[in-house]
BABAFI-662224 format. One record per residue (C-alpha): x, y, z; residue in three letters. Coordinates in steps of 0.05 Angstrom, whole numbers, padded with zeros to 5 digits, always signed. Layout:
N
XYZALA
...
//
This chain:
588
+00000+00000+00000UNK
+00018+00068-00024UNK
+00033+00109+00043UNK
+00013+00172+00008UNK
-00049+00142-00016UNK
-00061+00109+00048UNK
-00060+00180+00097UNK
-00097+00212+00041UNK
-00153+00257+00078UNK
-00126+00221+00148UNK
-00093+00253+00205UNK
-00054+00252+00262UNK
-00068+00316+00297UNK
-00133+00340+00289UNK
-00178+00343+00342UNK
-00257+00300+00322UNK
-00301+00356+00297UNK
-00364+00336+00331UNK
-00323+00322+00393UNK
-00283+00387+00399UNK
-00351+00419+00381UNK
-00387+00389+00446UNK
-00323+00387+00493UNK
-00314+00464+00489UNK
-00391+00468+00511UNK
-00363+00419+00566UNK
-00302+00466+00578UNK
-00347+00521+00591UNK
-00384+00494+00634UNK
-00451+00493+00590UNK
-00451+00418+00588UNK
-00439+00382+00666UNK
-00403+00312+00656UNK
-00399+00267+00706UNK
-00327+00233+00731UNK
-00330+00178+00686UNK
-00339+00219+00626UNK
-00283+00264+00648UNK
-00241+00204+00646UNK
-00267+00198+00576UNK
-00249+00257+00552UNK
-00182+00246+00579UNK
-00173+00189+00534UNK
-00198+00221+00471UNK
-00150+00280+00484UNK
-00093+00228+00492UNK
-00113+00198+00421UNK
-00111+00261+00396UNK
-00045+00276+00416UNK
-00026+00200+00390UNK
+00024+00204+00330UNK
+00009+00134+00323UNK
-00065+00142+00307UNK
-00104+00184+00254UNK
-00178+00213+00244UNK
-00219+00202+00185UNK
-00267+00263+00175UNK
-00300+00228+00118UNK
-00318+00165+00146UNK
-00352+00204+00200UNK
-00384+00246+00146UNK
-00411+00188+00109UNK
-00438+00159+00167UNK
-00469+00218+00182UNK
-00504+00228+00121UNK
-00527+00160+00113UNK
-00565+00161+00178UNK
-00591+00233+00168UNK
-00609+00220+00086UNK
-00638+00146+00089UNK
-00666+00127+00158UNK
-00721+00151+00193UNK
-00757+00152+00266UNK
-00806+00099+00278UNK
-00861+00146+00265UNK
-00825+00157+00192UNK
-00805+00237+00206UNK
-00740+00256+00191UNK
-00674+00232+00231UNK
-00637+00285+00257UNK
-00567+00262+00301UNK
-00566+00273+00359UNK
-00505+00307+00384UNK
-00494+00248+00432UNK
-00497+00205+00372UNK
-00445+00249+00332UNK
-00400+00234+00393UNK
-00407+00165+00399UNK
-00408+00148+00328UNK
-00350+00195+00309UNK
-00309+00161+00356UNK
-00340+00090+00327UNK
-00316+00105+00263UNK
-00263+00158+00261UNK
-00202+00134+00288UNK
-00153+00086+00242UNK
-00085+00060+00257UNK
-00034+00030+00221UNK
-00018-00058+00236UNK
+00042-00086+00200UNK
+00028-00146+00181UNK
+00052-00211+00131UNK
+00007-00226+00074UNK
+00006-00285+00022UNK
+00008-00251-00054UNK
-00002-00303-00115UNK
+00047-00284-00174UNK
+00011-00255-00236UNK
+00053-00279-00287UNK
+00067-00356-00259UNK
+00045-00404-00207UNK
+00055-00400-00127UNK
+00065-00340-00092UNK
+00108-00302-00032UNK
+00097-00270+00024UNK
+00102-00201+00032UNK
+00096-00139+00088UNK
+00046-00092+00089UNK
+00015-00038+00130UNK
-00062-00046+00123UNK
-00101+00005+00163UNK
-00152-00007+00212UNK
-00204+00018+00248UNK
-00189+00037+00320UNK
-00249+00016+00362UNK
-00287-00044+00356UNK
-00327-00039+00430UNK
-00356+00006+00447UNK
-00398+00016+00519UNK
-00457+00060+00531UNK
-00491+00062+00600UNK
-00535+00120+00607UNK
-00607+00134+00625UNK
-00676+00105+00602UNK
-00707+00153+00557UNK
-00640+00170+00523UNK
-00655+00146+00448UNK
-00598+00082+00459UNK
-00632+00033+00427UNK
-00640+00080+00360UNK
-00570+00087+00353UNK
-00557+00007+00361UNK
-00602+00010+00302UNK
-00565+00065+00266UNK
-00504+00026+00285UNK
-00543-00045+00249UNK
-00565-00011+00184UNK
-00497+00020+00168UNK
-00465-00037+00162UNK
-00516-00070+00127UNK
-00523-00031+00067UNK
-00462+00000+00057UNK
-00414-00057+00076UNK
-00403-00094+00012UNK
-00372-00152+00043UNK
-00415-00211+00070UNK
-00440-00192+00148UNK
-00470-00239+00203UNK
-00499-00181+00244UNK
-00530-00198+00310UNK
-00579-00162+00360UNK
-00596-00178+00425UNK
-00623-00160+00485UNK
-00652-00170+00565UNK
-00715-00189+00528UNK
-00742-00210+00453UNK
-00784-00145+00459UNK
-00726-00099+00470UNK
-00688-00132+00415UNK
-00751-00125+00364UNK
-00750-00044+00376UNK
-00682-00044+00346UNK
-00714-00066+00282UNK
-00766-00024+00291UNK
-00741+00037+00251UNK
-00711-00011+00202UNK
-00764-00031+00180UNK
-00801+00047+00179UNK
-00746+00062+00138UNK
-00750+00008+00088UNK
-00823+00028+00077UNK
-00810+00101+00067UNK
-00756+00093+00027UNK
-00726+00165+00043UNK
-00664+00170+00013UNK
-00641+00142-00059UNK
-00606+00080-00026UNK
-00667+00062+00008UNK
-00707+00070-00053UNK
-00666+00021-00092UNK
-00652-00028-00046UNK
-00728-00033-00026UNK
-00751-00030-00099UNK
-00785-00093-00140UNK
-00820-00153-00116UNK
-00782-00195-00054UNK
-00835-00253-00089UNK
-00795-00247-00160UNK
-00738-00303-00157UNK
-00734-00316-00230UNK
-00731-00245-00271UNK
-00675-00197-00267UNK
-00633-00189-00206UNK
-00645-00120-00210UNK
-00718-00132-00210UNK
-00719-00167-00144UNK
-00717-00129-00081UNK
-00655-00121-00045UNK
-00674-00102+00028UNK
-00726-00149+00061UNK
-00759-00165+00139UNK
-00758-00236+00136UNK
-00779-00287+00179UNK
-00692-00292+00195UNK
-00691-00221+00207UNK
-00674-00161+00163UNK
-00637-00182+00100UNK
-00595-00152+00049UNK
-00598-00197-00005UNK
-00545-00174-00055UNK
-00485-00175-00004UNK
-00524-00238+00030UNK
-00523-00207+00096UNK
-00569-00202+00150UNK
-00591-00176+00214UNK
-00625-00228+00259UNK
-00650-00226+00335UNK
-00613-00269+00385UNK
-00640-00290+00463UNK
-00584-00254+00504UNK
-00558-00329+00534UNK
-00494-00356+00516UNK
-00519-00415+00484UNK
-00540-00375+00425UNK
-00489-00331+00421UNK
-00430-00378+00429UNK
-00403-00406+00361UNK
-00419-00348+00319UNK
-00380-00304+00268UNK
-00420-00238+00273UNK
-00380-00178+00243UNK
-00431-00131+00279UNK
-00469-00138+00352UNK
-00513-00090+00385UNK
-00528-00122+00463UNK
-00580-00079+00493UNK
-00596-00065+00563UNK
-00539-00119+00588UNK
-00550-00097+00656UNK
-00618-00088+00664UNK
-00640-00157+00679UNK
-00608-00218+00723UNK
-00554-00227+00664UNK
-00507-00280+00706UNK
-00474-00298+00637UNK
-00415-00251+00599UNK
-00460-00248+00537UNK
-00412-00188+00516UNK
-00349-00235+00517UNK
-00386-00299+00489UNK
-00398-00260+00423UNK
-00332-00233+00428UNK
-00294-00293+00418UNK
-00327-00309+00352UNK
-00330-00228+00330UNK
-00250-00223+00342UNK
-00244-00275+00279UNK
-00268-00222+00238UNK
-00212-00162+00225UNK
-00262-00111+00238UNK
-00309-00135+00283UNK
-00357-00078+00323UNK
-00388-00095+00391UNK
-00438-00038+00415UNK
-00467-00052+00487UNK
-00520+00000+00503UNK
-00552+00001+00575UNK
-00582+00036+00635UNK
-00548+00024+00701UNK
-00584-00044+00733UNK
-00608-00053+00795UNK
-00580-00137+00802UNK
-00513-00137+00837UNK
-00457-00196+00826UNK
-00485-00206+00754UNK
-00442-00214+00695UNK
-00456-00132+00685UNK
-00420-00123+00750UNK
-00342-00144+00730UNK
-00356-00118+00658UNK
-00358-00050+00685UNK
-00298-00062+00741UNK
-00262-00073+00680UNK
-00290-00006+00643UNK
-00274+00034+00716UNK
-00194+00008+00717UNK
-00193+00030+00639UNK
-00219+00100+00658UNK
-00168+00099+00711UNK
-00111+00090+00670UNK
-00101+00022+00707UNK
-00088-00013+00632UNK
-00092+00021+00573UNK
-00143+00006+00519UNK
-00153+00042+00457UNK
-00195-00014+00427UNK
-00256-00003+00472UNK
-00298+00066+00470UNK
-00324+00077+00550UNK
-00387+00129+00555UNK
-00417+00129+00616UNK
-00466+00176+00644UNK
-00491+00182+00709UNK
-00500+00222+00774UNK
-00437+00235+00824UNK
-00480+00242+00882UNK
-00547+00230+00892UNK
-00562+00293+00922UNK
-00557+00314+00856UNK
-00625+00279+00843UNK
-00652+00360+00866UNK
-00614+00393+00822UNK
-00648+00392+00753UNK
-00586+00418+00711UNK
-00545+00363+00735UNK
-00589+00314+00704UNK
-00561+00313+00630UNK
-00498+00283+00672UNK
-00535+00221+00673UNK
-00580+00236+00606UNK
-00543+00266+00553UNK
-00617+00276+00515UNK
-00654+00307+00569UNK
-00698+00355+00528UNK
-00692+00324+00469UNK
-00718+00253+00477UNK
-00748+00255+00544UNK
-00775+00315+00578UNK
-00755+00354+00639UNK
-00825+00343+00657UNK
-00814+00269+00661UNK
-00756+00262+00706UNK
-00791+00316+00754UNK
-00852+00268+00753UNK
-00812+00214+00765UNK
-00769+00245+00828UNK
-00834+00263+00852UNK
-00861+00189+00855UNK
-00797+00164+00878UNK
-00816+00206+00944UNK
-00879+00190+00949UNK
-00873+00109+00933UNK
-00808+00091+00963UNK
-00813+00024+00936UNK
-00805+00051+00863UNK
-00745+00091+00892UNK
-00693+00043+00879UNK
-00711+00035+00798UNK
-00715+00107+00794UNK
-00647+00117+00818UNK
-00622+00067+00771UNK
-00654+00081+00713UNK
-00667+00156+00708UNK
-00597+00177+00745UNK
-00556+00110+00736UNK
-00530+00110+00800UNK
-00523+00039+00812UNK
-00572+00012+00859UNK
-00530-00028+00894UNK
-00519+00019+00947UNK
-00588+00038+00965UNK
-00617-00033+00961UNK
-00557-00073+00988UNK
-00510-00059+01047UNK
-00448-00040+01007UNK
-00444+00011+00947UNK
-00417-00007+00879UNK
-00355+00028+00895UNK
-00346-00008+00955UNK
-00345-00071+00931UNK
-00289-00041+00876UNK
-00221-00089+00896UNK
-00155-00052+00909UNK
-00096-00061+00883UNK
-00062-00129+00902UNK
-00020-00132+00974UNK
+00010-00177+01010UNK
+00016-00182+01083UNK
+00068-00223+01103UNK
+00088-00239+01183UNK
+00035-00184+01197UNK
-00008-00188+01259UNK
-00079-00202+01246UNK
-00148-00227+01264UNK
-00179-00282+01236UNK
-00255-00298+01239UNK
-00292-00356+01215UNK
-00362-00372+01188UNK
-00365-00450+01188UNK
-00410-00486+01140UNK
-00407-00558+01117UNK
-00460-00548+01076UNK
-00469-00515+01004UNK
-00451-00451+01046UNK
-00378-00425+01044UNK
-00327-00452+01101UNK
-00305-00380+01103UNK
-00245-00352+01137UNK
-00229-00279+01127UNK
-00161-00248+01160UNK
-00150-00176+01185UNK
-00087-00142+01190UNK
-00088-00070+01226UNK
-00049-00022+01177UNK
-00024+00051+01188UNK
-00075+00116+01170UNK
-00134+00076+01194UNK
-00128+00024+01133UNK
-00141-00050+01145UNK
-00118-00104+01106UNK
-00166-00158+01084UNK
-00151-00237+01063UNK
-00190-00292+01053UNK
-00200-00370+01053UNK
-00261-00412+01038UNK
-00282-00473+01030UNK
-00328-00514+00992UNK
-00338-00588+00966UNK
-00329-00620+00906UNK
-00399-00642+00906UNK
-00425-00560+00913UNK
-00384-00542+00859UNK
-00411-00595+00809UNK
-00477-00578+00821UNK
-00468-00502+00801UNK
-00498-00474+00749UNK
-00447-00460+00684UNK
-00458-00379+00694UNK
-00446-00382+00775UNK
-00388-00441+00753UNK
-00353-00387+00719UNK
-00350-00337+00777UNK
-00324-00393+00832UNK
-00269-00411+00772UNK
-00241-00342+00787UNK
-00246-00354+00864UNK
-00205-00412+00860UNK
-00157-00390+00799UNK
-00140-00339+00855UNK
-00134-00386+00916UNK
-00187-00350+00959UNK
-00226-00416+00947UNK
-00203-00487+00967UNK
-00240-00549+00951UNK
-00237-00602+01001UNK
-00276-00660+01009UNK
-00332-00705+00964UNK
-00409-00686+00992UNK
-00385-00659+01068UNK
-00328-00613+01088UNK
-00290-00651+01153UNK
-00268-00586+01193UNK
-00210-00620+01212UNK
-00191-00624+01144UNK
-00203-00552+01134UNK
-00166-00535+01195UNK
-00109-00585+01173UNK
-00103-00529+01109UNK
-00111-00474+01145UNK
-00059-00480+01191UNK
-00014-00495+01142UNK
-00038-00432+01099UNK
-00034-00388+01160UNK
+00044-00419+01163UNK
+00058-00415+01101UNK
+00037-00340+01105UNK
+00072-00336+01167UNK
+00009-00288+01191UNK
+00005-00271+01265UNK
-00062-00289+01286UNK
-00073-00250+01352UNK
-00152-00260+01353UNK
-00202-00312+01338UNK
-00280-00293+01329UNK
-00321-00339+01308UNK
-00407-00359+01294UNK
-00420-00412+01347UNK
-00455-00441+01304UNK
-00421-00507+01272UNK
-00362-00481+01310UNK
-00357-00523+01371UNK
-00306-00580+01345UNK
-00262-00526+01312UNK
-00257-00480+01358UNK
-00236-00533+01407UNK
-00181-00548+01369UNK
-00155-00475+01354UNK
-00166-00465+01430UNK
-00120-00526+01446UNK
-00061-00518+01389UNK
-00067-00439+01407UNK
-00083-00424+01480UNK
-00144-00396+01509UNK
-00127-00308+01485UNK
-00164-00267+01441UNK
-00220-00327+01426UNK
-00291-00294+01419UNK
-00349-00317+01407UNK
-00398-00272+01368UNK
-00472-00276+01378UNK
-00505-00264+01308UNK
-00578-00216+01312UNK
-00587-00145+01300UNK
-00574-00117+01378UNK
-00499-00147+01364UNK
-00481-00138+01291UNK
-00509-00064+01284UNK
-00450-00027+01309UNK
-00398-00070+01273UNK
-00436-00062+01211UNK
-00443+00010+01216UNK
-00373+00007+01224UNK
-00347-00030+01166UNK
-00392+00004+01120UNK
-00347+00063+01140UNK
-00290+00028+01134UNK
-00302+00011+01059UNK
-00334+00076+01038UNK
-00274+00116+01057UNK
-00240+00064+01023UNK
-00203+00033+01088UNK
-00216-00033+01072UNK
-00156-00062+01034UNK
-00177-00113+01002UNK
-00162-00149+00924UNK
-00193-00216+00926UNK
-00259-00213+00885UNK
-00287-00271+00933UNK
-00295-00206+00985UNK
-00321-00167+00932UNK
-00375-00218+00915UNK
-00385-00231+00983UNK
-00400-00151+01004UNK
-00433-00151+00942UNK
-00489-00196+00966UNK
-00493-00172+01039UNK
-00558-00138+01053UNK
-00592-00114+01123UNK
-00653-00119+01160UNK
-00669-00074+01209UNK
-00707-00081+01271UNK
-00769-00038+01310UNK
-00705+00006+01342UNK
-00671+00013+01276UNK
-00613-00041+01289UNK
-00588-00077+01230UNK
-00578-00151+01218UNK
-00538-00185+01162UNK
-00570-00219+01105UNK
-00560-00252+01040UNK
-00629-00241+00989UNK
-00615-00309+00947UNK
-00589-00376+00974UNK
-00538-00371+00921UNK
-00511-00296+00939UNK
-00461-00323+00989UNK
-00440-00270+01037UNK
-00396-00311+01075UNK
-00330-00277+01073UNK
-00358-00219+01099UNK
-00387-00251+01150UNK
-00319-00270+01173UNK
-00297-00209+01168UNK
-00351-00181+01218UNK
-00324-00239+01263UNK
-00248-00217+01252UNK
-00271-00147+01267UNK
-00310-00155+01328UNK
-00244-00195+01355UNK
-00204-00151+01340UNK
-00232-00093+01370UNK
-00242-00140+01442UNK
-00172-00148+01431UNK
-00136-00086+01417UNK
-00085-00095+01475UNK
-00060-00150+01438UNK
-00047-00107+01378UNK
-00011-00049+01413UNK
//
């Protein structure tokens, strides 16, 4: 390829059009952005100061004109972009960078061939995450995002929509299919033109662009758009050059639908994965590590110019009263859902409390998480990993030797208030056959790990547990200056630990609400300022799932919602904190 030829109309330095347009608006304070769009912007304004990457005017410009001259709303008026959508999709389609690579080339003038280098071009991003509020026109732009490639692609595309729900997934379609029967712009008119029934005449004859019984075809590049359930069973095994997954953490998604269509997309050279959603309220779903994985690329934590991040939301819920600060977590406020609706909807969520939660989630997506469970999102967030070698600690214990974690959870007193957190659990072989393939996946990444230890067939022997966990807490060479434990199951191990390890710092903690209150209140402080050091996702899971009840005089009780949202670390960790604290003299 002809380098000339190849930058021709590309470049290196100049800053997106529609983006520089709507970040000065940003810059001067007309637009409020929440942090995760700051972070955003940060990354755009690195790419633009990237010598190594370059920005395509015209590709945005044809996209752009495509949408604008040939689709239409689902009540057929005219599309008009939003200037969300110009942001998004310029950054969908206007980066390119450069991939030397090795290519087979046949000779022209005699048999066989050689290999020779090139520098093909490529584009940029091929994911691309959206999570902001209902009402925010999402689901229009996966369809924008469908049709492109559709009828302008001239290669052969698998394309692939799905959603939480068949519904959902059909209002993608929707203005497909609007536009195919107004047939706005010439495109549409030609590919929509002649009989889908004539298979026999001229090709030219025959319509083009169809709503079949598969989905939407395109039956001169023999492509198609077709509706998928959003389980991994139907997306696994497939090629699809372009997915739209809609509303991926709306519903109780325990499967990484996102990744399974991934790892058949990535075969393609220029795959595009588009995951649009409103902030859920279902915590520990698949949802949940996707966007751990989005925060620690905001962060800077890895780099990743592959994957587009835009997500809107609320800092603070006390922003919830402040009406300018909504288009932080609805960049279309006024434009496809009305002042008048959020204002409606803040006034029911103080009226009905038990519509509060949804609200919160879906109009300001701030994740719901923290108002319906114990622990925030950003509590639950793992730190970076430590170790804690020879330290003094406390351990507690939650014994099960059921389908319950064996849980043992270790705290080490740190400088500035901090506490260091470790974990070990137990299960059986038996529980973890019996899981289901989407929870199977989660526990693989407890014991990949080591937070999670399987010992045993159908019943954990708690001497063989405490056989391991001695030689764990050697191996560590931890100082274990406490012991609190749940009496109940407890009585053989604890009479073992109180034999090998004298009769000190051995409390027993009464589980109910007149008890666990304070200690609660206390860890929840603890991990909102952040104190909680901890970088074992088995915690995170575990706080995760932990939810209170509260009592007539407004004491609080730990609970789990679903047998299967094991809480059992942290229920160790209550132990190891109300020993500790009966046994600060030890730690002085």
């Amino acid at each position: 390829m002809d380098m000339s030829e190849a930058l021709d109309g590309l470049s290196n330095t100049a800053t997106p059009k529609y983006y520089g347009i709507w970040r000065e608006k940003v810059i001067d304070g007309e637009i409020p952005v929440c942090k995760e769009i700051s972070a955003e912007m940060n990354r755009i304004d690195s790419l633009i100061a990237n010598p190594g990457v370059y920005y395509d005017p015209e590709e945005v410009e044809g996209w752009k004109r495509f949408c604008e001259t040939e689709m239409t709303l689902t009540d057929g008026s005219d599309l008009h972009l939003l200037e969300s959508f110009l942001v998004w999709g310029e950054q969908l389609y206007g980066w390119y960078y450069f991939v030397d690579t090795t290519v087979y080339e046949p000779f022209e003038d005699k048999p066989g061939g050689h290999y020779v280098r090139k520098r093909i071009l490529k584009p940029l991003v091929n994911k691309q995450y959206i999570i902001t509020a209902r009402g925010s026109a999402k689901s229009l732009y996966d369809t924008l995002v469908q049709m492109y490639a559709l009828t302008m692609d001239t290669a052969t595309t698998q394309q692939i929509v799905t959603s939480a729900t068949m519904k959902q997934a059909e209002e993608i379609l929707s203005p497909i299919r609007t536009a195919m029967s107004r047939a706005r712009g010439p495109l549409m008119q030609f590919l929509t033109e002649g009989s889908l029934q004539n298979t026999t005449g001229n090709r030219l004859k025959r319509q083009k662009l169809a709503s079949t019984k598969k989905g939407i075809e395109n039956f001169l590049t023999n492509s198609i758009i077709e509706i998928r359930p959003m389980t991994i069973d139907k997306l696994q095994s497939l090629r699809p050059k372009v997915s739209t997954v809609d509303e991926w953490l709306s519903g109780d998604i325990r499967e990484d639908v996102i990744g399974a269509l991934e790892q058949g997309a990535s075969k393609n050279p220029d795959y595009i994965i588009v995951a649009t959603s409103s902030e859920g309220t279902v915590r520990n779903g698949a949802g949940d590590s996707v966007k751990m994985e989005l925060a620690s690329i905001l962060r800077g934590e890895y780099v990743d110019p592959h994957t587009s991040i835009w997500h809107y939301k609320l800092d603070d819920v006390k922003e919830v009263a402040d009406p300018e600060m909504w288009v932080k977590a609805c960049p279309n406020i006024g434009k496809t859902v009305s002042y008048e609706t959020y204002q409606r909807d803040v006034e029911r969520m103080e009226k009905v409390p038990a519509v509060r939660n949804d609200i919160l989630a879906k109009r300001f997506g701030i994740p719901m998480e923290g108002y319906t469970y114990f622990f925030t999102y950003e509590d639950t967030i793992p730190h970076k990993h430590h170790e804690f070698w020879e330290m003094p600690c406390s351990v507690g214990a939650d014994l099960s030797q059921g389908d319950d974690f064996c849980a043992f959870t270790f705290l080490f007193p740190l400088s500035r208030d901090q506490f260091g957190v470790k974990t070990r659990s137990y299960i059986t072989e038996n529980t973890l056959m019996k899981l289901p393939a989407a929870t199977r996946v989660k526990y693989n990444e407890f014991l990949e790990e080591g937070s999670l230890q399987v010992v045993g067939t159908t019943v954990l022997d708690m001497m063989d547990v405490y056989d391991d966990l001695d030689k764990f807490i050697d191996e560590m060479k931890y100082d274990v200056r406490a012991f609190g434990f749940d009496p109940y199951n407890a009585k053989e191990f604890v009479t073992r630990w109180e034999q090998e390890n004298g009769p000190y710092g051995i409390e027993k903690v009464i589980q109910g609400a007149k008890t666990e209150s304070v200690p609660l209140g206390e860890l929840k402080h603890l991990a909102e300022e952040r104190l909680l050091i901890f970088d074992e996702a088995i915690m995170s899971f575990a706080m995760g799932n932990a939810i209170t009840m509260e009592d007539t005089n407004g004491n609080r009780k730990l609970l789990k919602k679903r047998y299967e949202d094991k809480i059992d670390p942290f229920a160790a960790l209550l132990d190891a904190w109300v020993a500790f604290k009966l046994n600060k003299d030890n730690f002085e």
